[in-house]
N, C-alpha and C positions, 0 to 999 in steps of 0.2 A: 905652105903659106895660106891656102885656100880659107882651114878652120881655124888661124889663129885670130886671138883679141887682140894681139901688142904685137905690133909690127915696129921692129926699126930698120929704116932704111939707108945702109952703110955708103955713100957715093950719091945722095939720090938728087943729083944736079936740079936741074929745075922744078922737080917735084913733080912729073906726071904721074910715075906709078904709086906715089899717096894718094892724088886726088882719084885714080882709078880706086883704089883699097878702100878708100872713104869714102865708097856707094855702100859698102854691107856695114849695118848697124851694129852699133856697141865696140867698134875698135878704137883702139888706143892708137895713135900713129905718133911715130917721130922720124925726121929724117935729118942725116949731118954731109953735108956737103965742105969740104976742104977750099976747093973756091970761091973766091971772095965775091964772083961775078955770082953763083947759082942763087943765093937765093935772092938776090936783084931781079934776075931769070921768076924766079915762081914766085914774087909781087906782083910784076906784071903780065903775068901771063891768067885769062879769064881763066873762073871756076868752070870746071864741067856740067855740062847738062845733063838731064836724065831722058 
């Protein structure tokens, strides 16, 4: 996962390891959660800082 552009992330509940992946430039992220709560979860949860 380290050198890829296009990450999808299968389960990715509230989205932290996108917003971790989405510090290296030029990738492509998608994430699909089955729970109806997660991405409620990664609306409110703040963007990461550098």
């Amino acid at each position: 996962m380290a050198g890829s552009r296009r990450v999808l992330d299968l389960g990715c509940g509230d989205g932290l390891r996108l917003d971790l992946l989405a510090r290296t430039e030029g990738r492509r992220l998608a994430g699909v959660d089955l729970s109806g709560e997660s991405p409620a979860l990664a609306r409110r949860r703040p963007a990461p800082t550098e």
